[in-house]
Legacy VTK file of the C-alpha trace (Angstrom):
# vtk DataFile Version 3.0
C-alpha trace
ASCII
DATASET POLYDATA
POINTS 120 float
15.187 23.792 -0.737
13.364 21.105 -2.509
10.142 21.185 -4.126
7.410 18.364 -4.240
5.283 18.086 -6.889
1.774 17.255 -6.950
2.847 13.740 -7.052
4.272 13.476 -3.553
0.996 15.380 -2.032
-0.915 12.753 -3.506
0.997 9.686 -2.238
0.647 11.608 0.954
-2.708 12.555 0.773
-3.606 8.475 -0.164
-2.022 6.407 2.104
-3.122 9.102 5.281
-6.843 7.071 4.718
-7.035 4.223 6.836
-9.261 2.749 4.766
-6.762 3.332 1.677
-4.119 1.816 3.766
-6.119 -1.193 4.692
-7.185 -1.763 0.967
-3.663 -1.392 0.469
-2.512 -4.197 2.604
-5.579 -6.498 0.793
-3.367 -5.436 -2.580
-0.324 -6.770 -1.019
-1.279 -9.948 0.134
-3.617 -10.791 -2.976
-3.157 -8.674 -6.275
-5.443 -8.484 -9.026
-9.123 -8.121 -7.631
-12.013 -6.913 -9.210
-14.068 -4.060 -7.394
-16.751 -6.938 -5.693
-13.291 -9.185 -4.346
-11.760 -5.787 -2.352
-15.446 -5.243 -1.069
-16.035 -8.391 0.071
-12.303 -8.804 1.422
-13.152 -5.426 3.381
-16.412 -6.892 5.050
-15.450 -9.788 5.742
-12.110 -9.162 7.155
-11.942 -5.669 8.972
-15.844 -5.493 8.994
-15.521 -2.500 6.989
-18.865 -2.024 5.324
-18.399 0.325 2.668
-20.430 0.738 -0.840
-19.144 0.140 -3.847
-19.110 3.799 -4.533
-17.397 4.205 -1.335
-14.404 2.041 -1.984
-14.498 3.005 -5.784
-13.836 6.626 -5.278
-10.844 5.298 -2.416
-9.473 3.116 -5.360
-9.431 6.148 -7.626
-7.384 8.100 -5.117
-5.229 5.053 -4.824
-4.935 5.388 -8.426
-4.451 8.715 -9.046
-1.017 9.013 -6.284
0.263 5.677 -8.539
0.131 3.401 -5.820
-2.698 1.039 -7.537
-2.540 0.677 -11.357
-5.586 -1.008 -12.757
-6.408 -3.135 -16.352
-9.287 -4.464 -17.948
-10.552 -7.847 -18.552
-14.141 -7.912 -20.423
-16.331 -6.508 -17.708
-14.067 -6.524 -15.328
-11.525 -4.300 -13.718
-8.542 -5.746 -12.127
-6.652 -3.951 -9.301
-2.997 -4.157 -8.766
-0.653 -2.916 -6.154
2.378 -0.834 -7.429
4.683 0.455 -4.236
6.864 2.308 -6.610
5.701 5.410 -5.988
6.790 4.817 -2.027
10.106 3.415 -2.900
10.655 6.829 -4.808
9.718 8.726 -1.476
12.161 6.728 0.325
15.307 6.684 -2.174
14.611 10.705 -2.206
15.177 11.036 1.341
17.638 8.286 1.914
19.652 8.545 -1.518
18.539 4.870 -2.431
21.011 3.524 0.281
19.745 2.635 3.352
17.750 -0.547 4.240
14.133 0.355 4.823
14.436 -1.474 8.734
15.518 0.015 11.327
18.410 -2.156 12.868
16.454 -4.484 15.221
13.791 -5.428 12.954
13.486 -9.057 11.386
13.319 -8.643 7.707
10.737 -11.805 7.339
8.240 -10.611 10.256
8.870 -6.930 10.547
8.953 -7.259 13.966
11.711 -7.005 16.834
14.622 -9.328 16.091
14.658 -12.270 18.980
18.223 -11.600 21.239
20.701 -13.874 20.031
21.723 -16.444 22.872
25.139 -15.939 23.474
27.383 -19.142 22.853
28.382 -21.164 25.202
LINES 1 121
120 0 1 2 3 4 5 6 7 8 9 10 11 12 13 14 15 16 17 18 19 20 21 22 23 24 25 26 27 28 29 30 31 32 33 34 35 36 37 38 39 40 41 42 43 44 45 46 47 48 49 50 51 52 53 54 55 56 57 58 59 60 61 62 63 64 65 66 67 68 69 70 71 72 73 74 75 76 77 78 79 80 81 82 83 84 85 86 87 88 89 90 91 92 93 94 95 96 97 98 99 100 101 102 103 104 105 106 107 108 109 110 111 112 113 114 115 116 117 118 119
């Protein structure tokens, strides 16, 4: 039997937050945003209104499972997604060799593939 570490719980435990997995998907369409961007990106896009605090302490369990790595600038903070730590969920269960889609899916829009016409 296989044992997770702590590090596994932790992916777990951050992405099972919607709100981490909404700040998340803000990371991966714009990287590198201070604290104030991800708020305001937050408001203005999900209506989310959260304090600072609030989405500070999600950030440092976003942090803390790997999946946001962070680096300073003067006064500022800068927040940056890293989807390693996923990846190295998925290549455990999967041995690194399957595609991440189920067959079906378009790789560009993850949605269902449109049916092929057949040719005439």
């Amino acid at each position: 039997m296989l044992a997770y570490g702590v590090g596994v719980a932790d992916l777990f435990k951050a992405i099972a937050d919607p709100t981490r997995r909404t700040i998340l998907d803000e990371l991966a369409e714009r990287d590198d945003q201070t604290l104030f961007e991800i708020c305001s990106r937050l408001a203005n896009r999900h209506g989310l209104g959260l304090s600072r605090q609030a989405v500070s302490q999600h950030l440092d369990v976003l942090e803390a499972a790997g999946l946001v790595v962070t680096r300073r600038e003067g006064r500022y903070k800068y927040h940056t997604l890293d989807p390693a730590p996923l990846r190295t969920a998925f290549d455990r269960w999967t041995g690194g060799t399957r595609n991440p889609r189920p067959p079906g899916i378009d790789q560009d829009t993850d949605q269902p593939a449109s049916p092929q016409a057949p040719p005439e």
